[in-house]
N, C-alpha and C positions, 0 to 999 in steps of 0.2 A: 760522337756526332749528335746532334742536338734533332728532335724529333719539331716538327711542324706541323700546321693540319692545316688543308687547302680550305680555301676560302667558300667554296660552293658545298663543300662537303664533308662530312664528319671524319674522311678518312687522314688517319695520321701516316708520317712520312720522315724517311731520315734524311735530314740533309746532308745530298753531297751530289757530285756531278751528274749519276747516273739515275738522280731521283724522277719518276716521269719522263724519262728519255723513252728512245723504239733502244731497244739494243741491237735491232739488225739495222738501223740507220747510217750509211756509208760515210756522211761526213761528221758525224756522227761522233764514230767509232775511230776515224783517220785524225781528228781534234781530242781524246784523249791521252792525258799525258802519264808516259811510258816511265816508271821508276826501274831501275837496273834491277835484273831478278834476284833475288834471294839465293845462294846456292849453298844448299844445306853439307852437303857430302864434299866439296872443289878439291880436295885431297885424295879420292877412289877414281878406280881406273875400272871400268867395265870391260870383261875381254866377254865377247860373244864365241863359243865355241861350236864350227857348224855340223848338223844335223847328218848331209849325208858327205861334204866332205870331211870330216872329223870323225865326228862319236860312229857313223857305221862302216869305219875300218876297221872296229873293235881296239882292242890292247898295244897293237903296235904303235898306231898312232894316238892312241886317247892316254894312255898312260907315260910316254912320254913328254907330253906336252904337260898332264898336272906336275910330273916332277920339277919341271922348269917352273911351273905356277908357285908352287911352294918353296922351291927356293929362293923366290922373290919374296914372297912375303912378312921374311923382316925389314923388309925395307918399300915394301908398297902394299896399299890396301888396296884389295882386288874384289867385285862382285860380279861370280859368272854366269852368266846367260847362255841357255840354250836352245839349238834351234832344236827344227824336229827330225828330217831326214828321208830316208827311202818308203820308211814305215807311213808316214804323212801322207806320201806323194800316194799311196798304196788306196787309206780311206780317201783320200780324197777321189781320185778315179770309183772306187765305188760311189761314192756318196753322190757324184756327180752323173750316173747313170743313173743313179735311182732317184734323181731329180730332187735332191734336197735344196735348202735354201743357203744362199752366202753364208746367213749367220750360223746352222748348223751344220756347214763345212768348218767353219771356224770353231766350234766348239771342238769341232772333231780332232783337228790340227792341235789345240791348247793338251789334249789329252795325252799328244805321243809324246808334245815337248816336255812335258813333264816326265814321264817316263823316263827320259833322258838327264834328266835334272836328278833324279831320283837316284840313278846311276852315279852320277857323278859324284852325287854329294855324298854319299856311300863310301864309294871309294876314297872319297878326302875327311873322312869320318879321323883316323891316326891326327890328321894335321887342322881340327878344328870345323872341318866342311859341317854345312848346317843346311838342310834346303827350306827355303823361305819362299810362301805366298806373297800374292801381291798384297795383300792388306797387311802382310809385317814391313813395308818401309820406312815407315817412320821409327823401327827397333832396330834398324839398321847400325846403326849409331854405338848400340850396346854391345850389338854381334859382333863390332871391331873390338870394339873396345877390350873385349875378353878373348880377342885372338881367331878370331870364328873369321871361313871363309865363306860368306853366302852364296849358295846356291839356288837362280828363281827360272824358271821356265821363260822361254823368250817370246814366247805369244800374247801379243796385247791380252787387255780383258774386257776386248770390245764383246766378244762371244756373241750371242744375238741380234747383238746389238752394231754388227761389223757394215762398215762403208760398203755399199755397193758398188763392184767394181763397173769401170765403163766398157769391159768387154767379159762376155764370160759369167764366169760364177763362184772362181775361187777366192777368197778374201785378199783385198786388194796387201792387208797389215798382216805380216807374217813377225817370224821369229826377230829377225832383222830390223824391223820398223820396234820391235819390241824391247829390242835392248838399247838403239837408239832412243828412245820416250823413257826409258831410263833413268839413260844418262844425264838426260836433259831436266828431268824434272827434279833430279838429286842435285843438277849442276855440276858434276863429276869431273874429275879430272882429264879424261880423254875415256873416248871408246874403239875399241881393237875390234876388230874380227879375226879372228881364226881360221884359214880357211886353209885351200889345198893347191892354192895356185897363190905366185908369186905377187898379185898383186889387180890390179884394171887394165883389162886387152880391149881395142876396139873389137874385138871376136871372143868367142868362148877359144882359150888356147889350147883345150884338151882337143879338140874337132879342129882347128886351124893354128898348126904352131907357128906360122908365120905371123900371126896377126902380130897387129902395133904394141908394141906395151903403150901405158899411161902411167909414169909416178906420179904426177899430181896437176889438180884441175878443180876447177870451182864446180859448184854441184849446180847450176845454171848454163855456164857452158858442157858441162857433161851433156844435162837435158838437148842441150839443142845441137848435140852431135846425132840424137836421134839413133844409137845404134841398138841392131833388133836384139843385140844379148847385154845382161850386166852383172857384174860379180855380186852387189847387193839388191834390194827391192827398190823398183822405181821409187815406190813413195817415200823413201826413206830421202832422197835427193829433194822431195818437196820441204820435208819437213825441214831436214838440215837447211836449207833457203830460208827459214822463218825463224830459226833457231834462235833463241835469246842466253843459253849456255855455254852449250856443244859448238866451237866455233868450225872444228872439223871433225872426220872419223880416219880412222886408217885402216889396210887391207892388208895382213901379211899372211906371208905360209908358212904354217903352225909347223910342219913339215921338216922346214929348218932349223935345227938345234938352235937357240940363241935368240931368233927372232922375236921372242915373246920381250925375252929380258931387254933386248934394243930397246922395242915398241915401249917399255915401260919408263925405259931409260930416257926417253923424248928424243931418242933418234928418228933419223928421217929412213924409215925400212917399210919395202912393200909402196902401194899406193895412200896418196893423203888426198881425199876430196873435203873441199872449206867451204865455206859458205860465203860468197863472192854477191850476194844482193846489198845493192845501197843501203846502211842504217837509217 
């Protein structure tokens, strides 16, 4: 891009669309043109593995679920994310009496999920596991390459810096919104959850087994079903709506022998919420 200097003033400038523009300007910003994203990784599959319906059942359920993991892994590249768990929810109710702020609940939450990451990637130590920061993604690439299954904790690293929720005080971006921003900014193949239920109920089905199931729904119509419980984090449905990667996520329960290897397979297993907003 070729440098310019404005005519009243000695400052120089590069040219190109957003030279001298507001960048918060609405019409602005709605008249720039969108090149299809880059996706570095379109070949890896993120399974998010959950926090407290997963990893704090201990061994029953966490170790069979990696053996399923690894024996995918000649045949798919996998980067696992974790959430955090009972342990979370534990600081967090402290941290929340003792009047801390949004952002230093979320640091708090970043602390167990890794713990958790730490576990895992321990135990997949035999088969390659490796657990990875967020500032190793761009080495991601190598870590396949040499057989490695990354393991990275499922907590943004918004930390201090975390959205203020509009009720409350707990960080609105959790484990979940974590491995979704991911998936997304890798371009990855598809994103899994792991979780302990079969899939999206208009209810929590643990408290109401009668609730509705949902296989599959746009994350826009989900939103305006308005229901008071959901298997992932609200904002994860906003984000998926904006999405330029991750076209959908899926919901399965880890629980079931096989459902991992489906979900990788691009079977349609558990719930699939898509991202249903006009391009």
């Amino acid at each position: 891009m070729a440098l310019i200097r404005e005519k009243d003033s000695k400052r120089l400038h590069i040219k190109s669309k957003l030279m001298g523009e507001s960048l918060v300007s609405k019409s602005f910003l709605q008249g720039l043109e969108q090149k299809p994203q880059f996706r570095a990784l379109p070949q890896v599959s993120v399974l998010k593995i959950g926090g407290q319906s997963i990893t704090d059942m201990g061994a029953k359920a966490v170790l069979p679920i990696l053996e399923e993991i690894v024996r995918n892994t000649p045949d798919h590249k996998v980067i696992i994310s974790t959430g955090g768990g009972t342990r979370s929810r534990h600081v967090y109710a402290i941290a929340m009496e003792l009047g801390m702020p949004t952002g230093v609940i979320a640091k708090l939450g970043q602390s167990v999920s890794e713990q958790n990451a730490l576990m895992i990637s321990t135990l997949l130590m035999p088969h390659g596991g490796i657990k990875v920061g967020h500032d190793d993604i761009p080495k991601l690439a190598a870590y396949f390459s040499q057989g490695c299954i990354p393991v990275i904790h499922g907590m943004p690293p918004y930390g201090y810096w975390e959205h203020l929720p509009a009720e409350g005080s707990l960080p609105p971006n959790r484990t979940d919104m974590g491995a979704f921003l991911l998936a997304e900014v890798i371009g990855a193949r598809q994103c899994v959850y792991i979780k302990d239920v079969d899939g999206l109920y208009e209810d929590n089905p643990k408290l109401y087994p009668d609730a509705k199931y949902i296989p599959r729904i746009g994350a826009n119509a989900l939103k305006a079903l308005d229901l008071d419980d959901l298997v992932v984090e609200w904002a994860v449905l906003d984000m998926l709506a904006r999405s330029r990667s991750v076209a959908e996520i899926q919901i399965i329960n880890g629980l079931c022998p096989g459902n991992i290897t489906r979900a990788l397979n691009g079977e349609h297993v558990g719930t699939i919420i898509f991202n249903d907003s006009d391009k």
